[in-house]
C-alpha positions as a Markdown table, in Angstrom:
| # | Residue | x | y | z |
|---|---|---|---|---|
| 1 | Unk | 22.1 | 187.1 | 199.4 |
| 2 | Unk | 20.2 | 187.6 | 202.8 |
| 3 | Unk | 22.3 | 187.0 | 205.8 |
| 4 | Unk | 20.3 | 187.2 | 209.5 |
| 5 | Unk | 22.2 | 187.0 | 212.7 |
| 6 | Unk | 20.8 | 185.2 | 215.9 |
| 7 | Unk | 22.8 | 184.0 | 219.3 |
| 8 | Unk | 23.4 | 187.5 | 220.7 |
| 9 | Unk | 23.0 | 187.9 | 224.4 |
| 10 | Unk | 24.4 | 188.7 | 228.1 |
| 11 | Unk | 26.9 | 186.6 | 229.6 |
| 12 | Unk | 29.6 | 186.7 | 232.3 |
| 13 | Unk | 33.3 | 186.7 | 231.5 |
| 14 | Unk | 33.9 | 183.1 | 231.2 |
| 15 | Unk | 30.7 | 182.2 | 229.6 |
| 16 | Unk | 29.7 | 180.9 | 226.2 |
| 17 | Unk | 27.3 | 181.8 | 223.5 |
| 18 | Unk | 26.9 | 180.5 | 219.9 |
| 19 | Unk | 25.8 | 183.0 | 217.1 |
| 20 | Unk | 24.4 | 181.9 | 213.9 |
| 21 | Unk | 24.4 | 183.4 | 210.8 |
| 22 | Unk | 21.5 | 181.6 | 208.7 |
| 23 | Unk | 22.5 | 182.5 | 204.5 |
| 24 | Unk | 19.6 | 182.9 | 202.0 |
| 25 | Unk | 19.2 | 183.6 | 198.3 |
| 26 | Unk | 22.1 | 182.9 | 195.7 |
| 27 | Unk | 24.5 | 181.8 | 197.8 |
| 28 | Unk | 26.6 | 179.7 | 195.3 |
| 29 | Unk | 29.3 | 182.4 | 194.0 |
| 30 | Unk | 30.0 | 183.1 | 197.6 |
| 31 | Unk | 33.8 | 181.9 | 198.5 |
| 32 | Unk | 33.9 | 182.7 | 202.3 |
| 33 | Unk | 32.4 | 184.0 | 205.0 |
| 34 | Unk | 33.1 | 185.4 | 208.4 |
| 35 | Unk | 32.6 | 187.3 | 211.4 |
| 36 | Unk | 33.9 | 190.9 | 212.3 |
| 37 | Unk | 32.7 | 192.8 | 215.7 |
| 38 | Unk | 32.4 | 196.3 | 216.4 |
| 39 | Unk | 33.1 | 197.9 | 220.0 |
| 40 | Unk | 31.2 | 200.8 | 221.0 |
| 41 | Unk | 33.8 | 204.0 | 219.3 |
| 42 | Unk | 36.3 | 201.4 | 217.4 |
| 43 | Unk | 36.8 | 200.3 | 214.5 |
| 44 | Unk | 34.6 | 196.9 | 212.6 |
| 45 | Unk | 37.5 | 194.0 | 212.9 |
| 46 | Unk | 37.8 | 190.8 | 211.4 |
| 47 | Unk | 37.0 | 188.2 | 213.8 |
| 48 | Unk | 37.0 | 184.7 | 212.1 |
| 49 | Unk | 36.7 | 183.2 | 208.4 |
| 50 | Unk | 35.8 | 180.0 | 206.7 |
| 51 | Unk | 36.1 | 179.5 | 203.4 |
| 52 | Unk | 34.3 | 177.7 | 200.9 |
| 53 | Unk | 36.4 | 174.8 | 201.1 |
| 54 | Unk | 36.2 | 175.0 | 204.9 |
| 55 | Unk | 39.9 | 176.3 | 205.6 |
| 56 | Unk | 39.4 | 178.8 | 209.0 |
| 57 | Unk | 41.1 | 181.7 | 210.2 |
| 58 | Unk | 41.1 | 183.7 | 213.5 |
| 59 | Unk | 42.5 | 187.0 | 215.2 |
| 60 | Unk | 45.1 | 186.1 | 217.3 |
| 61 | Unk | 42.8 | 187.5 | 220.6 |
| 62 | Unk | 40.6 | 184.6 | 219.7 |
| 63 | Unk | 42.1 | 181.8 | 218.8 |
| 64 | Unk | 42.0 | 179.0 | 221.1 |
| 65 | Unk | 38.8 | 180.1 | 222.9 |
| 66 | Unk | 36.6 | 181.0 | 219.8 |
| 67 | Unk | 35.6 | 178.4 | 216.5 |
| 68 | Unk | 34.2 | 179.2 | 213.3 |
| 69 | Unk | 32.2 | 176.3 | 211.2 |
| 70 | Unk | 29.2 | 175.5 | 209.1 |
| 71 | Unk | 26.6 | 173.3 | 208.5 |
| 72 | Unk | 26.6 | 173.4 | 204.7 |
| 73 | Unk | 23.3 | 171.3 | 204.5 |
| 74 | Unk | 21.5 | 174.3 | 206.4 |
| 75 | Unk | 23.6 | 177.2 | 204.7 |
| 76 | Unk | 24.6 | 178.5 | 208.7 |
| 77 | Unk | 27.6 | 179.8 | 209.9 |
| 78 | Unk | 28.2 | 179.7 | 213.8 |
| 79 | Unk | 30.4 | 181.1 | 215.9 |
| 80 | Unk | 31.1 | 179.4 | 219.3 |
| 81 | Unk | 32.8 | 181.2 | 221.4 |
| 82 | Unk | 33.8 | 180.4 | 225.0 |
| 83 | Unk | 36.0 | 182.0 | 227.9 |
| 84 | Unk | 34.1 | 184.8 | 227.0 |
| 85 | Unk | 36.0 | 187.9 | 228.1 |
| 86 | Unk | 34.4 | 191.9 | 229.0 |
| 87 | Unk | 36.7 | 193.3 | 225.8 |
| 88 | Unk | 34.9 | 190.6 | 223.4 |
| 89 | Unk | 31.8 | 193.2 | 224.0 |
| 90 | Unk | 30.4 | 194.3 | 221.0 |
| 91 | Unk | 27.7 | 194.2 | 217.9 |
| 92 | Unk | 28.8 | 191.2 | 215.9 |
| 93 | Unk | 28.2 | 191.0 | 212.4 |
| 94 | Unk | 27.9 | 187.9 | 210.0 |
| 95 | Unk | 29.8 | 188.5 | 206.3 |
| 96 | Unk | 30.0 | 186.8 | 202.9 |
| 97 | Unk | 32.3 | 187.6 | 199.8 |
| 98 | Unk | 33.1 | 186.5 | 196.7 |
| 99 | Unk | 36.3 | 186.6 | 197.3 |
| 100 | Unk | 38.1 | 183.6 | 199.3 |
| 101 | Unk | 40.7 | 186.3 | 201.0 |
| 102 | Unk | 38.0 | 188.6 | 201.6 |
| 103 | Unk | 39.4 | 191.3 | 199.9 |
| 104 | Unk | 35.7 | 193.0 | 200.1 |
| 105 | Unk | 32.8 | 192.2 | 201.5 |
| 106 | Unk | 29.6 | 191.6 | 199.6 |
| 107 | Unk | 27.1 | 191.3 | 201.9 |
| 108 | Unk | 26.2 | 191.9 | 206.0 |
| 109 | Unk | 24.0 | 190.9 | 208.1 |
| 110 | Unk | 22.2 | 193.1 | 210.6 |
| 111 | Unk | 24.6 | 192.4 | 213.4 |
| 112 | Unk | 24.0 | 190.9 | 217.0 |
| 113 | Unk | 24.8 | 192.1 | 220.4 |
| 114 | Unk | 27.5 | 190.2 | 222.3 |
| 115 | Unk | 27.9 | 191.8 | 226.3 |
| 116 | Unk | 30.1 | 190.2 | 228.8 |
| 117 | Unk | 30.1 | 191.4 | 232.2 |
| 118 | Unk | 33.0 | 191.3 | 234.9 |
């Protein structure tokens, strides 16, 4: 399973940006996917899930302003994310597991940069 990241970019707090996460090879044992983001000295954090069946989680310092779906036909995951905020900075990463809880993750992609200025 390849997964390749695009949608990165610079915005201003308050902005909005949609990343992609476009899925290739055997993709059919794969039970959910997600997103998790790194800040520059911190740890990788869950983001946002979806599972195979399309159920969705979030972070509680996302929910409301960020949403996690697919277009199953095209085997992408996006991310939308609006009222961007400075502390959503950081090198986000698309993931896939076998597992539906995500117990462990399988594969990553090669990550995108998300900056949001003050």
């Amino acid at each position: 399973v390849q997964l390749v990241e695009s949608g990165g970019g610079l915005v201003q707090a308050g902005g909005s940006l949609r990343l992609s996460c476009a899925a290739s090879g055997n993709i059919f044992s794969i039970n959910a996917m997600g997103w998790y983001r790194q800040a520059p000295g911190k740890e990788r954090d869950l983001v946002a899930t979806i599972t195979s069946g399309g159920s969705t989680s979030y972070v509680d310092s996302v929910k409301g302003r960020f949403t996690i779906f697919r277009d199953s036909a095209a085997n992408t995951m996006y991310l939308q994310m609006n009222s961007l905020k400075p502390e959503d900075t950081a090198v986000y990463y698309c993931a896939a597991s076998y597992y539906i809880d995500m117990y462990s993750i399988d594969y990553w992609g090669q990550g995108t940069q998300v900056t949001v200025s003050s």
